[in-house]
N, C-alpha and C positions, 0 to 999 in steps of 0.2 A: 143735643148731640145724637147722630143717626151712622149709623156702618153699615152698611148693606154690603154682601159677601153674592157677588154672583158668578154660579158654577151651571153655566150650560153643560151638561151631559150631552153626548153625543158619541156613539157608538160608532162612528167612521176618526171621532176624533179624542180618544177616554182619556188622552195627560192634559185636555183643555181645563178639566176642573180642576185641576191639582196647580196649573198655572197660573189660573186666575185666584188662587185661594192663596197663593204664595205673595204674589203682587199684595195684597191686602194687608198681608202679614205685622208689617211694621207698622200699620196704625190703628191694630186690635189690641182695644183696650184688656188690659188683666182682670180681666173682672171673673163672679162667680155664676153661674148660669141659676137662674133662681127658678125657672120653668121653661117648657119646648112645648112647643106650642108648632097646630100641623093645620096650613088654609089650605082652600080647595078641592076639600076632600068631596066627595060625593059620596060612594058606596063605599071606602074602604075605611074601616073604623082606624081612629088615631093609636089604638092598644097594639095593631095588629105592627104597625108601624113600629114602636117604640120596644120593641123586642128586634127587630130587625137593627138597631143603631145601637152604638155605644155609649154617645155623650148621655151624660145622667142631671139630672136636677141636683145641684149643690157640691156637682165637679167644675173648676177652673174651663176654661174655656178655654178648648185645644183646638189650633187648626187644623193639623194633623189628623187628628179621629175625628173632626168633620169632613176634612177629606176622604174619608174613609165611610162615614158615614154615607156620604151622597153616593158612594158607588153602592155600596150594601142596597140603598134602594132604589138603585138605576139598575142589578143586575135585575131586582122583581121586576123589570118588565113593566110595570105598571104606570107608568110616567113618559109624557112628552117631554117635561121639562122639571128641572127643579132648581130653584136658585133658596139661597140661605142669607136669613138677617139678624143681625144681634141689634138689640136694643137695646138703653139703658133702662129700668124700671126705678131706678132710685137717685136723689141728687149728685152723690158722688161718684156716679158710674160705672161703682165694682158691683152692682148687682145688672145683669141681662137677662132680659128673654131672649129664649133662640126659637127663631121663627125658620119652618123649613115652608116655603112657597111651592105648591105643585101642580101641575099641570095635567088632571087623570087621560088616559088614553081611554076613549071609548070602546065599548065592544064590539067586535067584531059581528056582524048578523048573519053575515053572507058573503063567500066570494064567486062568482062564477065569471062564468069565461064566452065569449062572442066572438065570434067571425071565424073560429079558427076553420081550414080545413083540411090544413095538412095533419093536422096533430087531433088524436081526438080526443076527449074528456078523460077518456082512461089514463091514456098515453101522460097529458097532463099533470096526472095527479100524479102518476109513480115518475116523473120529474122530478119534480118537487119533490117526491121523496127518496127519491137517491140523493138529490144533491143537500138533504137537508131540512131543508125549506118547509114550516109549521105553517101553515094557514087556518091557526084555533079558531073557530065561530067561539059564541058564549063565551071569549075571552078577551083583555086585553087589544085591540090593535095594535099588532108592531109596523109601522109605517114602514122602515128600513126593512123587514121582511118581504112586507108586497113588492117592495122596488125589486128586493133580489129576487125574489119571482117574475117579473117582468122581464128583468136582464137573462133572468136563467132560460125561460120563452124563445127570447130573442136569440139567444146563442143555440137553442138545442135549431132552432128554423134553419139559422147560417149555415149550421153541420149538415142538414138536410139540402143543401143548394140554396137556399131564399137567405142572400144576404143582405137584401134589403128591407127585409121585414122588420113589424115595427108594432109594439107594445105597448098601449096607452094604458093607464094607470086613473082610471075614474072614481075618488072615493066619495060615495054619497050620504047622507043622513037617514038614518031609518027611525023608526018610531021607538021612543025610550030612551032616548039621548044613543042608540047604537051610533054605527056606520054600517054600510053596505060597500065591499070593494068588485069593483066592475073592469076586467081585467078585457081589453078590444083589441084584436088583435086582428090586423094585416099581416097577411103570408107574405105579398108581395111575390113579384115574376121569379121563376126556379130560373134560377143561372147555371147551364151547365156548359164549362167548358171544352169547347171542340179542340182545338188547335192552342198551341204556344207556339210563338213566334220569334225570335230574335232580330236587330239589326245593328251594324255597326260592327259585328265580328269579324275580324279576319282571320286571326292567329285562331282561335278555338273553333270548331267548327258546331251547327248548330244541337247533333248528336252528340255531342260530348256534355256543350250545358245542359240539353234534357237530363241527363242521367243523373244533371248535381240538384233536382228539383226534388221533392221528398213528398210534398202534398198535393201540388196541382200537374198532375202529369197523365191526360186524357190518353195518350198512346202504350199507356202500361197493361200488363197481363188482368183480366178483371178487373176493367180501372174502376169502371161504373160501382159493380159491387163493393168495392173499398176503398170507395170515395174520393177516387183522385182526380174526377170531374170538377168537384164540389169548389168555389171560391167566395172564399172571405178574404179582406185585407189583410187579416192576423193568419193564414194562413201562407197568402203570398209572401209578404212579408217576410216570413223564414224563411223563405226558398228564397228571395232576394238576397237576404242576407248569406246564403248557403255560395250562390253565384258570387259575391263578392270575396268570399272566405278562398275562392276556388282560384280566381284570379290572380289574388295575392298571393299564393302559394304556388302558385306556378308561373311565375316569370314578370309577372304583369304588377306589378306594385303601388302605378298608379292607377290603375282601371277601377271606373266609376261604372253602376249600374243607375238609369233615368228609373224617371218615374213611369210606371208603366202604363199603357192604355187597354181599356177592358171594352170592344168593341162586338155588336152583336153582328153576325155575320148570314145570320138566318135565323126566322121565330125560335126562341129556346134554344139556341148555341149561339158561345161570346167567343172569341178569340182574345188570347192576350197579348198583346205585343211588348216586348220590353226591350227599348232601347241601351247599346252600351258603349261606351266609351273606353277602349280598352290603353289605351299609349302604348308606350315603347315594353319591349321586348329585354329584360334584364339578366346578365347571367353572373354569378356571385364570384367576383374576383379573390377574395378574400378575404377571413376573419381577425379583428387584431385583437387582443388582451390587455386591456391596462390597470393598474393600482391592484397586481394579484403577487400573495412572494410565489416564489421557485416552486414551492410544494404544490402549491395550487395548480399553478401552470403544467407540471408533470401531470399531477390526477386528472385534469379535465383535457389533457391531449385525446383520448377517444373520442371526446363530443367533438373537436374540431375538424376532426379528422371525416368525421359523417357529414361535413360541410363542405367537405375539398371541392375547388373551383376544378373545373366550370360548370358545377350545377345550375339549374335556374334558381333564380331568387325563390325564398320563400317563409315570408314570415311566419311563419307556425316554426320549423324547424328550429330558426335563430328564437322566437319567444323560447323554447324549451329547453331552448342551449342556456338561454338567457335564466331561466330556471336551475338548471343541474348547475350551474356555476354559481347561482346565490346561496345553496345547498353547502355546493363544497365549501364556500367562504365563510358562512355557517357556521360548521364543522371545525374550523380549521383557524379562527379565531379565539383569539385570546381570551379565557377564562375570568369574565367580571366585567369584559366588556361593553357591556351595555346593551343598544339596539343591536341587532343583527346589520350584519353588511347591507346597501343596496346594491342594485344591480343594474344601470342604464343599458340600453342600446341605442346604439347611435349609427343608423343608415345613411350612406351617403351615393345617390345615384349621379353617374356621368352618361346622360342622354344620349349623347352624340356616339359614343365608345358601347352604349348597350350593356354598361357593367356595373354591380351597386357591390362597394365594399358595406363593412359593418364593423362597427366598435363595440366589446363590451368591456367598460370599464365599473370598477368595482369599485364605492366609497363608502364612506360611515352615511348610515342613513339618516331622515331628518326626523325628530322623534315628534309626533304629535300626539297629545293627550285628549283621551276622549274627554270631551267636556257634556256630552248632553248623546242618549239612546231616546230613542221616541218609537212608538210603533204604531200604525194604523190598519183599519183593516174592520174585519167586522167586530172580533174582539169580543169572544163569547169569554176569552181566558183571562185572567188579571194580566196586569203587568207584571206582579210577582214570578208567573208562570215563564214568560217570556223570558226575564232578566237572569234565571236562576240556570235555565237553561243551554244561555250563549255568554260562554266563557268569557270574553268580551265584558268588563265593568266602568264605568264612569270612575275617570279618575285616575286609569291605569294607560298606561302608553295602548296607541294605538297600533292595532295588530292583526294587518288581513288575513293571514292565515286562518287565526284563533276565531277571526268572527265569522269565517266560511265554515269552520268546524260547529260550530252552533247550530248556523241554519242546518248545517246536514242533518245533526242532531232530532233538532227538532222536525224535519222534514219526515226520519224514520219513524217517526213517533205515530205516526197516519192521521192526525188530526189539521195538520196544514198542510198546504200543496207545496211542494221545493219552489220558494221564493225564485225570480230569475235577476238579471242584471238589474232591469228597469223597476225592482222590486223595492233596491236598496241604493239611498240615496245618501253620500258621504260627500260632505259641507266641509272643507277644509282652512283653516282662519291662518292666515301667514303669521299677519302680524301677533297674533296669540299662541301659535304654533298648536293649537284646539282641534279637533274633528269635533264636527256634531253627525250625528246619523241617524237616518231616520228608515224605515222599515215597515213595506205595508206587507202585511200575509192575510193569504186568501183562504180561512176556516171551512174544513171540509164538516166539521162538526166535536160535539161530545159524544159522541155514538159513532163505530165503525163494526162495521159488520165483515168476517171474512171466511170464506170456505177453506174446508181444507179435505186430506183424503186420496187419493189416486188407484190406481187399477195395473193390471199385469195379467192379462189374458181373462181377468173378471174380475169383477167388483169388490174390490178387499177393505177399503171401507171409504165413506163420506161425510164429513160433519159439519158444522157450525159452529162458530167463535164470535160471541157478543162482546164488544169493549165497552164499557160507560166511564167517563173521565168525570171527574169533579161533581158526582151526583150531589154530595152535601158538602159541598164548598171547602172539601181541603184538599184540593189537587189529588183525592187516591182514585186510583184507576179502577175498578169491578173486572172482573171476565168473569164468562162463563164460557165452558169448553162442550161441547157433546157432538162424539166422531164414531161409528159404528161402520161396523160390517159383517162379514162371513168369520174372520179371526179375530176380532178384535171388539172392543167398547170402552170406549174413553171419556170419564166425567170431571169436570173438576171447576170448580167455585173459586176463584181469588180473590185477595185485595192487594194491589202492592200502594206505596207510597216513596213517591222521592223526595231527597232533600229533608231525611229525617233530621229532630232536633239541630235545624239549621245549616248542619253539613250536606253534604255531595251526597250521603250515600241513600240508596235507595234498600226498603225491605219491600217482602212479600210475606204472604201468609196462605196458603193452599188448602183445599181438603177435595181430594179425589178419590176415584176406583177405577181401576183398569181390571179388565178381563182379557186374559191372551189366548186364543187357541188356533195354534197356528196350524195349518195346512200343509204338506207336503207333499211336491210330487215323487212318487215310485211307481216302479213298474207296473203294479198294478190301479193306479190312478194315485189321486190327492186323497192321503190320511192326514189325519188328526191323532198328533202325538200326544196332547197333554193339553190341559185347560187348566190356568193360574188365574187367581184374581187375589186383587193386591188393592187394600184402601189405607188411605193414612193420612199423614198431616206432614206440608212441608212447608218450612222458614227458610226463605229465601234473603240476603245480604248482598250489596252489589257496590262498588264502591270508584268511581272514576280517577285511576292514578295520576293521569296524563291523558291530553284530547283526544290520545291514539287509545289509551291503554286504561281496561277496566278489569280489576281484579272482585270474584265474587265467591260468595260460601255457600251453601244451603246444607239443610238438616232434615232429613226426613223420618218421621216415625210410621211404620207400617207394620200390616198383617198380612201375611199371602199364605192362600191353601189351592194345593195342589193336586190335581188327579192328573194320572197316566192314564191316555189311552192307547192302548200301543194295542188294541185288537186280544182274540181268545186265545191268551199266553198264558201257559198254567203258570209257569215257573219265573220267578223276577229274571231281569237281563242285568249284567253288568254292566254298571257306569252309567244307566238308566234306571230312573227315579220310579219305585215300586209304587204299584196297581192299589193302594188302599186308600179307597176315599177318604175327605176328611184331614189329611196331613197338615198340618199349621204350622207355621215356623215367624218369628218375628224378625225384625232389620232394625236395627239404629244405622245409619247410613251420613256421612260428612263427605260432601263435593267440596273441590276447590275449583277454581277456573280460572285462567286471564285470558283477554282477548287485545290484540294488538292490532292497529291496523283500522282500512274505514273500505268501502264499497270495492274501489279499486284492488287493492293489496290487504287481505284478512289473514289471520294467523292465532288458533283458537287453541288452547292446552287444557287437559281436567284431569283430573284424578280423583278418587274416591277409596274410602273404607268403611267395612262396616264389622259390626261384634267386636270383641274383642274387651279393650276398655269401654267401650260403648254400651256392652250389653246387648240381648237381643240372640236369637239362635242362628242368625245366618254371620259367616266370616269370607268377607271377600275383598279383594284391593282389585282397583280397576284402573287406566290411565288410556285416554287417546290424544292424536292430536291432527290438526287437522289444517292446513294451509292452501289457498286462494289465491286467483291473483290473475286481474284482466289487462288484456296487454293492447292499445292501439292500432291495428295495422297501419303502416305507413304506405304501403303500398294501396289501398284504398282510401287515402288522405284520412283516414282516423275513424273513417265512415263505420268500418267493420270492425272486430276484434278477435282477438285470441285469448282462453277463459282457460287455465290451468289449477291442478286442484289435486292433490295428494293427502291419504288418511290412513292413519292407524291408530288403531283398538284393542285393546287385551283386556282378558278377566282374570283372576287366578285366584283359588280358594287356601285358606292357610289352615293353622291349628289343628292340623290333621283332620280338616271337615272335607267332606264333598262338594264338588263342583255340579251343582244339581242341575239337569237339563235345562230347564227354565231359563238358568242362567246365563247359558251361554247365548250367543251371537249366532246368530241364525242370519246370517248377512246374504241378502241377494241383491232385489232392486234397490236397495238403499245407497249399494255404493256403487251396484255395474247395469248399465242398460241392458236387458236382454236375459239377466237368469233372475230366476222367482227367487221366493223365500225357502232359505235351506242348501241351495245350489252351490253355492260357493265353500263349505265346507265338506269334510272329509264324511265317509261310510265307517258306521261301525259295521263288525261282524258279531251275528247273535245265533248262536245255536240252538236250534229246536229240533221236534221229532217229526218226521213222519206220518201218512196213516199207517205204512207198516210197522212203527215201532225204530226204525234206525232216525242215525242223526243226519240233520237236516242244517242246513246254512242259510241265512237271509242276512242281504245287507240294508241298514237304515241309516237316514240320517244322524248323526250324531251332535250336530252344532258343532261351533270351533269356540277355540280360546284367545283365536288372535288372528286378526286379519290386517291385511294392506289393500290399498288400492288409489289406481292414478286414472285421474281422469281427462283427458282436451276436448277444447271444444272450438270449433270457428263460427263465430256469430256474424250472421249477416241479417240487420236491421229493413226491412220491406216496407213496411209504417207504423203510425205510431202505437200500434196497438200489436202489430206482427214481427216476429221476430222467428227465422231460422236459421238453424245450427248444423254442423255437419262434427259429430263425435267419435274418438276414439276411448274406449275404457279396458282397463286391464287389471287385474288383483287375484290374490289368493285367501282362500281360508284354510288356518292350519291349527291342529288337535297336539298340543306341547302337554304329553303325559305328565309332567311334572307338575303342572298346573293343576290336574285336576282332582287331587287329592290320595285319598287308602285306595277307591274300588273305580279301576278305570275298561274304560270299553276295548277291545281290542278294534283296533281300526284298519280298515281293510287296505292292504297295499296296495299301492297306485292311485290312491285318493286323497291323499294327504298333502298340503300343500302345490295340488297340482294350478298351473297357471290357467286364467280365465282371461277371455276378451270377445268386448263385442264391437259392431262399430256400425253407425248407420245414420240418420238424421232425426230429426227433430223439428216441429211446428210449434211457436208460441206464442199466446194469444190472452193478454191484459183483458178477463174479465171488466166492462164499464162500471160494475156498482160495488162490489167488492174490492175489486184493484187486486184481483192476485192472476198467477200465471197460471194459464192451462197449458199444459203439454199434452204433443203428441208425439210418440217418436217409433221407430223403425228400426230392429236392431236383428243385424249378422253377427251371429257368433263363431267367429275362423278360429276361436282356439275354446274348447270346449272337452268336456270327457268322453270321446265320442268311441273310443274301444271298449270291447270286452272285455273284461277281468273273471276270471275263473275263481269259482269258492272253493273251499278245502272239500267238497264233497264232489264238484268233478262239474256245477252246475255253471252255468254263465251268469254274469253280473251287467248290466248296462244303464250306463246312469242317465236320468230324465234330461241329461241337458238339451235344449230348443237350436236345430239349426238357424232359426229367427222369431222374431217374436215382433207384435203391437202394441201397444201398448198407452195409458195416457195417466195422467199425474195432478194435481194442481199444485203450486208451489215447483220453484227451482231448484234444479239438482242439489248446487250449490252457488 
């Protein structure tokens, strides 16, 4: 009697082994494994191995933690192939050998590269290393590695114009049982597009569909520089797809777009021509309602009403109507219910009349049980990782929302690229009433690397942010933080982990130091008030209530020591923290947070305390809040948008303690384009002497204890990497004596809560290897402190505010 258990491994395909080891299941003998035993080994010793696996010599034979086994030594890398065999060693078959069969990958000797001439050796290698991509010599080959090197080759060519370029993949034998990988690469003719052409339009004119093109559009401002010569299929493609979206929303419901022809029309310029098929001309007679009560019908009369005939048709609107009405029925159903409402639409065109009504009627939906999650892809992360993270479980009704909430999820996480339609593949069984679904994601890596830092008339500071995911196999994340400048130094080491002891929630564990010394403008240039440095330890708790909504805690323990430098003041100032080096004061500090909401619509709350029962010399309570929220233009079919954003923040000290400068909110570019750090709150008034001996007046910044501010923005997207904004910003910073304890500054009238705003544009621009946003932006300040104010000594007062400013950022406002 013989079992043989085979679990091909394959990294494009990781639940294969688990399926072929399930199939086996029912006719694995119970027997006791008597010895594991490892063929094929060459260089890698069996000890090294058997530390790697769980199943043990004189444990029952589990298929399970063989399952588990073979991926433990399919993640080493070291393996083409591995299949597993029980054997009986004894006449009654409760004793087995487990045999693991394997297949070593040779080492790798050499990879190099031939033919290329567009790309050079250099260019090459930092390819491959942004996208990833290891090419160890003296290790292992990973076969599926070179492939994705070859595909990554051929894609960076396409982007470059050479869509026909082409990556052979030669792996040869070198001496010592190595390999040698021989990477040939044809550039293939640069294709650069002259001309796009239409035929078959009547009703749109040929001006109108260029402008719905996004990536192949030769007649644009700087096409050449940003690429919008350049064709690949998967570029045309969306712009195909763009033109038919345009169609359908505008009258044209049945309009087809051909396949298009890419004809050369001179050496090195193609034309493209795309044929179209537009039909009849449709205008929306009108929407009907059915299976909705009264209540329903009342609430969703505004969305109907944005429908009044005789608009032209257009499916996008009716999808959204078809949306805000699942919503409301949602809503508005009966409590234990079950599935949620669906939601059909049912168009009905009369060709001859040039009119298409439309039905949306509302009924119990049909419930399908996920029966089977699958994912493919390159799959550096378990499945563990995957399933933990997309709300969505086997077993439980199926639920599109819930499983678009996951990929989002995970998509933020920076490790995989946001899945798209043809990403995810939903199998629906009638007769079982089952979904199965399957899911390839495209791994950006375990490693993300991202900038951070921005500027405001000069360099305030620049850093680096290292992530590593799953260095020692328990899904915990690493960072390292190091961001510096002229004010500031920011260090700090993590670990978080999610999906502690099983549950949802997520901890962190911190240890940082910050250095603040911030800069000031006044009259007589940029001072430096004070220099803080603050290190400590913080425990981070983070907890997902709801898909929307995450409630989270942290605890911080620190030291911070302070110096003033306020310049050669004999005498301390009021309500500003004295000149003697040295000063230490400790914090126990308790944050709360919830955040509600996803990309589109955000809405963030916190609040904090410290001392107190806590312990610790510092006592302060702080709370902001802060809400998001990007809005479609319809008037530019959805292309463009509107970005709204409102914030407030307070600090206030209790216990009879002070409100130490340090503390306060020194708010400028943070929340208004166009004023620095300090600008936005109120002037204290500080009396000094003279060289003759009388009294003297100087106004300084003071900080505030509570600000506001609202921010808009209109975003118009130019391509896929370019993004510009045209912004209004407005807010105040105000000094609430009550807040700031026994010894407060006198604050100079006219400065206090006075309104701020600036307004101007914006340039931005997705970094390729980091993925974050560079900003540049242009800011008019029309409401600014821009009068004199008189001191009590008879002198003029005039505050630094910038009638404009430059300015550039990495990371978005909000």
């Amino acid at each position: 009697m013989r079992l043989r258990l085979f679990a091909a491994v394959l990294l494009a395909l990781p639940f294969s082994a688990r399926a072929s080891l399930a199939q086996a299941d029912a006719s694995l003998p119970a027997g006791i494994i008597e010895r594991i035993e490892f063929h094929g080994l060459r260089r890698i010793s069996p000890a090294a191995l058997r530390a790697q696996i769980g199943s043990r010599a004189g444990d029952p034979l589990d298929p399970a933690r063989i399952e588990r086994d073979v991926r433990a030594l399919d993640r080493l890398g070291w393996f083409d192939s591995i299949a597993v065999e029980a054997q009986p060693v004894s006449a009654d078959g409760e004793s087995l050998r487990l045999i693991f069969r394997l297949a070593e990958r040779p080492f790798l000797a050499e990879a190099e590269f031939r033919g290329a001439r567009v790309l050079s050796q250099e260019s090459i290698a930092a390819l491959l290393a942004a996208k990833g991509i290891k090419l160890k010599t003296a290790a292992p080959a990973n076969r599926a590695e070179l492939r994705r090197g070859a595909h990554a080759i051929e894609e960076e060519l396409a982007e470059l114009g050479h869509p026909r370029a082409h990556v052979r993949l030669r792996l040869e034998e070198a001496p010592g049982g190595a390999m040698r990988a021989r990477f040939e690469i044809d550039d293939g003719p640069r294709i650069r597009v002259a001309r796009v052409a239409f035929t078959g339009n009547r009703g749109v004119s040929d001006r109108a569909l260029r402008r719905q093109m996004r990536h192949i559009v030769p007649g644009a401002v700087f096409a050449g520089l940003r690429h919008k010569t350049v064709y690949t299929p998967e570029r045309l493609s969306e712009d195909l797809d763009r033109l038919q979206n345009f169609y359908r929303n505008h009258g044209y419901a049945e309009a087809r777009i051909g396949a298009p022809r890419v004809e050369e029309v001179e050496p090195g310029a193609f034309e493209v021509l795309i044929p179209v098929e537009e039909g009849p001309f449709y205008r929306l007679a009108g929407v009907e309602i059915a299976g909705v009560t009264p209540e329903t019908r009342a609430a969703f009369a505004p969305a109907l009403r944005r429908l009044a005939p005789p608009a032209p048709y257009s499916q996008e609107k009716l999808e959204r109507a078809r949306e805000e009405l699942a919503r409301l029925a949602a809503r508005q159903a009966a409590p234990g219910q079950g599935a949620r409402p669906a939601v059909e639409l049912l168009p009905q065109f009369d060709r001859a009349a040039g009119i298409a009504r439309a039905t949306l009627r509302v009924r119990e939906s049909d419930v399908y049980t996920v029966r089977r999650i699958e994912f493919a892809g390159d799959h550096r992360f378990s499945d563990r990782y995957y399933r933990r993270r997309i709300a969505l479980k086997e077993g439980e009704p199926f639920d599109p929302q819930k499983l678009e909430q996951g990929l989002e999820r995970l998509a933020r996480s920076g490790f995989v690229k946001p899945p798209t339609a043809r990403d995810v593949r939903v199998n629906l069984d009638e007769a079982a009433r089952a979904a199965d679904i399957t899911i390839r994601f495209d791994e950006i890596g375990r490693q993300r690397i991202s900038l951070v830092g921005g500027a405001s008339g000069q360099v305030n500071a620049l850093g680096l942010v290292y992530n590593v995911f799953d260095l020692f196999g328990g899904e915990e994340l690493l960072t390292t933080h190091l961001e510096g400048g002229l004010e500031s130094l920011d260090l700090l080491l993590g670990v978080a982990k999610e999906a502690v002891f099983g549950t949802r929630a997520s901890l962190g564990l911190s240890l940082y130091r910050n250095v603040i010394r911030p800069r000031i403008e006044t009259r007589t240039g940029r001072q430096r008030l004070f220099t803080s440095s603050s290190s400590g330890l913080g425990l981070a708790w983070d907890y997902p209530l709801t898909p929307r909504d995450t409630l989270g805690a942290k605890y911080d323990l620190s030291q911070t020591a302070t110096r003033a430098s306020l310049g050669a003041l004999p005498q301390p100032i009021a309500g500003l923290p004295a000149a003697r080096p040295g000063a230490r004061e400790s914090a126990r500090t308790v944050r709360l947070e919830w955040t509600h909401g996803d990309a589109a619509a955000r809405f963030d709350a916190a609040s904090s305390v410290s001392g107190g029962a806590l312990g610790g010399d510092e006592r302060l309570v702080g709370a902001s809040l802060d809400s998001s929220r990007v809005l479609p233009d319809p008037l530019s079919d959805s292309r463009n948008s509107w970005a709204l954003r409102g914030h407030v923040e307070g600090v206030s000290a209790y216990g009879g303690r002070q409100l130490p400068l340090q503390d306060r909110l020194f708010a400028g570019r943070q929340v208004l384009r166009g004023f620095g750090t300090g600008e936005l709150g109120p002037y204290a008034l500080v009396e000094t002497q003279n060289a003759a001996g009388r009294p003297a007046f100087v106004a300084r910044p003071a900080g505030a204890d509570l600000i506001a501010a609202f921010n808009g923005e209109y975003r118009v997207p130019l391509d896929r990497r370019f993004q510009a904004a045209g912004f209004f910003d407005t807010g105040s910073g105000w000094l609430v004596p009550n807040w700031l304890g026994a010894n407060k500054p006198a604050v100079l009238r006219g400065t206090n809560g006075v309104l701020r705003a600036s307004t101007g544009v914006e340039a931005r621009f997705t970094l390729p290897v980091v993925n974050r946003t560079l900003r540049f932006d242009y800011a008019a300040n029309p409401l600014r402190l821009a009068r004199a104010l008189v001191l009590p000594d008879g002198t003029a007062f005039r505050a630094p505010d910038r009638r404009a400013t430059f300015a550039w950022a990495l990371g978005s406002l909000f």
